[in-house]
N, C-alpha and C positions, 0 to 999 in steps of 0.2 A: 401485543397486538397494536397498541397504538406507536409503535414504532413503525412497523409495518406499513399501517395507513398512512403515517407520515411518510415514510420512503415512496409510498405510490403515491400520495400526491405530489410531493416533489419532482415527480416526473410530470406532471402535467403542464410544466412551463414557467415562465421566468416569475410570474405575479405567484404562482404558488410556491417558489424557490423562496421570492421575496419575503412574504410572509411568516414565511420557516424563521428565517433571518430577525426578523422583528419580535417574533416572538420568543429568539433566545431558544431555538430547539437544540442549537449546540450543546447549550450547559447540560440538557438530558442526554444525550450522545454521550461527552465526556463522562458523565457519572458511571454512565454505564459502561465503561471503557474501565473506570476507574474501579469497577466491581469485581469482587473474586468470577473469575472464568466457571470455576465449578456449581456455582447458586444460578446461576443464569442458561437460557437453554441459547446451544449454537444461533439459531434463527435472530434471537434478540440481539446477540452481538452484533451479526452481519447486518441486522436491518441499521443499528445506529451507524456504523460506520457508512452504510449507503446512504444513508441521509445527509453525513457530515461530507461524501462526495458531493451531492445532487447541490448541497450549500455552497460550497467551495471551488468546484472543481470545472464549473457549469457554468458558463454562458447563457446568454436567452436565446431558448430555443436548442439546447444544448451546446452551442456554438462557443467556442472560446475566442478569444477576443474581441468580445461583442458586451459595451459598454452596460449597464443594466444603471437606474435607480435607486437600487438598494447598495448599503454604507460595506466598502472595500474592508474584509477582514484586515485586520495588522499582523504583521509578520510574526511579533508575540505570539498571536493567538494561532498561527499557524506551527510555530516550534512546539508550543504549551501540546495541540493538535496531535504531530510528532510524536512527543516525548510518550504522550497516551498510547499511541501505537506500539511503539517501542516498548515498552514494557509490557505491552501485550503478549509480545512475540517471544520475549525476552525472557518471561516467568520459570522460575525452577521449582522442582518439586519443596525446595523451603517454604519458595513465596507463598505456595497453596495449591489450590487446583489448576492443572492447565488448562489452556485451549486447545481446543480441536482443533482439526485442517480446515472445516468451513470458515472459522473466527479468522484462521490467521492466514487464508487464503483471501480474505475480502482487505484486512489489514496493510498487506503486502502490495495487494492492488491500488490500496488509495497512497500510499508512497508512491509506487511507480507515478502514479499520475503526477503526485506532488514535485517529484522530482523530475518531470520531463522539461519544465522550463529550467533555464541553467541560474537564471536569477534566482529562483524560490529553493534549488538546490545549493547553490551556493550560501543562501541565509539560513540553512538548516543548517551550515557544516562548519560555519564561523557566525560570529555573533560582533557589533561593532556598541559603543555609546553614543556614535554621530548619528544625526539625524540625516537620513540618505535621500529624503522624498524632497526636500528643500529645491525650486527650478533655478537659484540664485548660483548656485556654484557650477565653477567651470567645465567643461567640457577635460573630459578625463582626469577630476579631480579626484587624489587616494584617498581613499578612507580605511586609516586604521582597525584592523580585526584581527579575534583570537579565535582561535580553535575549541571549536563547542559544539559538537555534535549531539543534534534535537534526535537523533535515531540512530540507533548501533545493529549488528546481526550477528554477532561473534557467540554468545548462548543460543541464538536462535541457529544458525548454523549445526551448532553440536545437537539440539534438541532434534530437528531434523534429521539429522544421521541417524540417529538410536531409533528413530520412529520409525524411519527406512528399513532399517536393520530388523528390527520386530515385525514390524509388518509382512517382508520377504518372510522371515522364518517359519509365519504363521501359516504365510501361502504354499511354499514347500512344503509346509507337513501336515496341510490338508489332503485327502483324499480326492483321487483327479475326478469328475463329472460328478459331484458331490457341491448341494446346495450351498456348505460348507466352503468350500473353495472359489464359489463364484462372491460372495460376501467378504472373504479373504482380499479376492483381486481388486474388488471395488473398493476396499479399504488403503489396500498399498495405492493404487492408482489415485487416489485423494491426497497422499503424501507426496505422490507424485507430483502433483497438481500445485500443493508449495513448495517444491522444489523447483520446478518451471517458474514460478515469478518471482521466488526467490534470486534465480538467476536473472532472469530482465532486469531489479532491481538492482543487480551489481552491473548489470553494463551501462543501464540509464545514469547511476550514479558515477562511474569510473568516467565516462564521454563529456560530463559535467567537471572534476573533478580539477583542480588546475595541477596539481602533481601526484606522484601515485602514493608517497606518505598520507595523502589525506583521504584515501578511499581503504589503505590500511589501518587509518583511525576507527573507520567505520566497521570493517570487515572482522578485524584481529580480537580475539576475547579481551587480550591486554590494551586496545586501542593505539595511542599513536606511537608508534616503535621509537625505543631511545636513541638509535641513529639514525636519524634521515637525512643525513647527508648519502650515506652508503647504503642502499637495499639491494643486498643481490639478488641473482637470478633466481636463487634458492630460497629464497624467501616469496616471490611472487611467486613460485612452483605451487610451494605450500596451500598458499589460500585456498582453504574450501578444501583442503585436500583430506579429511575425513568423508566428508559429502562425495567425493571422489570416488572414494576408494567401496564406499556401499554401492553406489549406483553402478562400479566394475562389475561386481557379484550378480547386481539382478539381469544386468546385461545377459549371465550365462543361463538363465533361465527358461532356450528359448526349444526346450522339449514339454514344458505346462502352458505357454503362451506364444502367441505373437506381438502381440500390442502391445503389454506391458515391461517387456524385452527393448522393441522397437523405442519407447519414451523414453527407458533407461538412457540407451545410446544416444540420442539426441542430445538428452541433460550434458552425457561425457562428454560432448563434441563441444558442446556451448561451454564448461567451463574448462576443457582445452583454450579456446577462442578468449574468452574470460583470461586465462594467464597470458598470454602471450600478449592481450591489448594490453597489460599490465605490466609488462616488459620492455613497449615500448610509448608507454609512457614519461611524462618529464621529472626526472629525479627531484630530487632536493627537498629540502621542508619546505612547508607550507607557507606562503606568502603571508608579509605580515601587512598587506594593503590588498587592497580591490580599488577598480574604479567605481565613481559613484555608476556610472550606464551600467555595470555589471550586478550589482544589487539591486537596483530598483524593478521593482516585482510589478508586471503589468496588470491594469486591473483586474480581468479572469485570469487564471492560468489551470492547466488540466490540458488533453490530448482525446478531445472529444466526448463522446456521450458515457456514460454510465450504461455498460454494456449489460442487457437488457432494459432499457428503459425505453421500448418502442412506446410510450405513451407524449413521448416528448412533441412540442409542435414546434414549428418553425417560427417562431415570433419576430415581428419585425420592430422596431426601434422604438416605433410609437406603442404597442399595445399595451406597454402599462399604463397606458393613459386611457384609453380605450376600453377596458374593463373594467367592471364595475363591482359591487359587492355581493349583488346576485351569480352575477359569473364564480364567483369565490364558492359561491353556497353551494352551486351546480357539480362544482370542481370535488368540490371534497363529497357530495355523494357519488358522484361516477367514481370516485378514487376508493371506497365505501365496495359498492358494488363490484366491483372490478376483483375486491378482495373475496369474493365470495365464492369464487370458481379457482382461484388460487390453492395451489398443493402445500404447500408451507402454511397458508395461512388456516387452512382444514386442519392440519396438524397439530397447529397450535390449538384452534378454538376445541378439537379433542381433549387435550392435557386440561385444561383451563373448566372442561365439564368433570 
């Protein structure tokens, strides 16, 4: 629950985003990231990860590239960030309990976001020892880098499929206008759901990407293929083509549904579209420079607001000056109340009597 609180107040603007930041709400985020999936309830995961957006990803006022007061995360902490993700999504039945599709659908989303600037993407996917933020060097000066991927999808891919695959089975052999079947649907239709940004997140990262070996680093369980000089076309067929080959099946489903048919096909469509950008993509391995303009991460980055946070206000440049510690106090009980009429947060306060 106090994560919760924390993610709504975080919506209430840049001085409450600030604050989060100062007070190191990250490192309770991360712990909880870092926590077996099975001890914790879906809600708790999803509210950390929304908080580590509302921190990160958020401008003032929700606004990206909109300067704020409070200290510019470092790229460290942004990979370190990643890697948490990543291994969220990435868990197998060794590692312990999995995630659900709520965890690992709010997960998936704060990538996307992460990865929409091509700089912050490119510093997930290589790693350098120069200092890049330095104004003294020249205009399209190299900087040496390796290949070091803060986030992979190659397990998460296959976990994916099997969940697909189960889920479909479940709902074929439920019984049709049976309470049973409609719990069913809503179950596969949630897998569904990371499957859809699973896929945005391979196109967001392949359009960032400077050659197609290195979005195969990310995608492939083996990560970066041992000839990338030569990928043929059969190998970019492949990708994702477990993912493929289940969403064919529910596609035929469409004598129990419409809807759930209808997203199948859409998925097929988008990772058709997915191989073929990957096809004509730029061969060869992975550069072993960037320029410094291509690395340097502008101080927000993100692709808008934190999709349900209508609490956000439009703050203009000065109001962290302009607010005071009463404003603060006011903030966090409206953020307080606000949680009181909340369905998720009912849920929780249930478990917790």
């Amino acid at each position: 629950r106090i994560l919760m609180l924390l993610a709504r107040l975080g919506a209430h603007g840049p001085r409450a985003r600030q604050a989060l930041a100062e007070h190191k709400a990250d490192t309770m985020c991360l712990s909880v990231l870092a926590h077996s999936p099975g001890g914790l309830s879906p809600v708790a995961v999803k509210s950390a990860i929304r908080v580590l957006s509302l921190m990160y990803c958020s401008g003032p006022g929700g606004r990206s590239g909109t300067e704020s007061k409070s200290a510019t995360p470092t790229v460290p902490k942004f990979r370190m960030m990643s890697k948490s993700l990543s291994l969220l999504l990435n868990r197998t039945h060794e590692d312990g309990p999995l995630a659900g599709p709520t965890a690992m659908a709010a997960a998936l989303e704060l990538l996307i976001r992460l990865n929409s600037t091509r700089s912050m993407c490119l510093n997930l996917l290589f790693s350098t020892s120069e200092d890049v933020s330095s104004e003294s060097a020249p205009v399209g000066h190299p900087v040496p880098v390796a290949v070091s991927c803060a986030f992979k999808l190659g397990a998460c891919a296959k976990r994916l499929a099997r969940e697909l695959a189960q889920a479909d089975e479940l709902w074929n052999a439920t019984p049709r206008g049976s309470e049973s079947e409609s719990d069913a649907e809503e179950a596969l239709g949630s897998w569904l759901h990371v499957g859809e940004l699973m896929i945005q997140l391979c196109q967001t990262v392949l359009v960032n990407c400077p050659t197609a070996s290195m979005f195969l680093a990310v995608v492939l369980p083996g990560g970066l293929p041992a000839n990338t000089d030569h990928i043929d076309e059969e190998m970019t067929k492949g990708v994702l083509k477990v993912l493929h080959e289940v969403l064919s099946r529910i596609t035929g489903r469409t004598l129990r549904a419409e809807t759930v048919p209808l997203r199948a096909a859409a998925l097929v469509g988008n990772l058709r579209a997915l191989q073929r950008q990957l096809v004509d993509t730029r061969p060869g391995p992975p550069p072993p420079t960037l320029t410094r303009e291509e690395l340097v991460v502008p101080r927000h980055i993100g692709a808008g607001r934190w999709a349900g946070s209508s609490g956000d206000q439009e703050g203009e440049p000065g109001d962290l000056d302009r607010q005071d510690p009463l404003e603060d106090i006011v903030s966090l009980f409206d953020a307080a109340a606000e949680l009181e009429v909340d369905g998720e947060w009912l849920a929780v306060a249930e478990l917790d009597a």
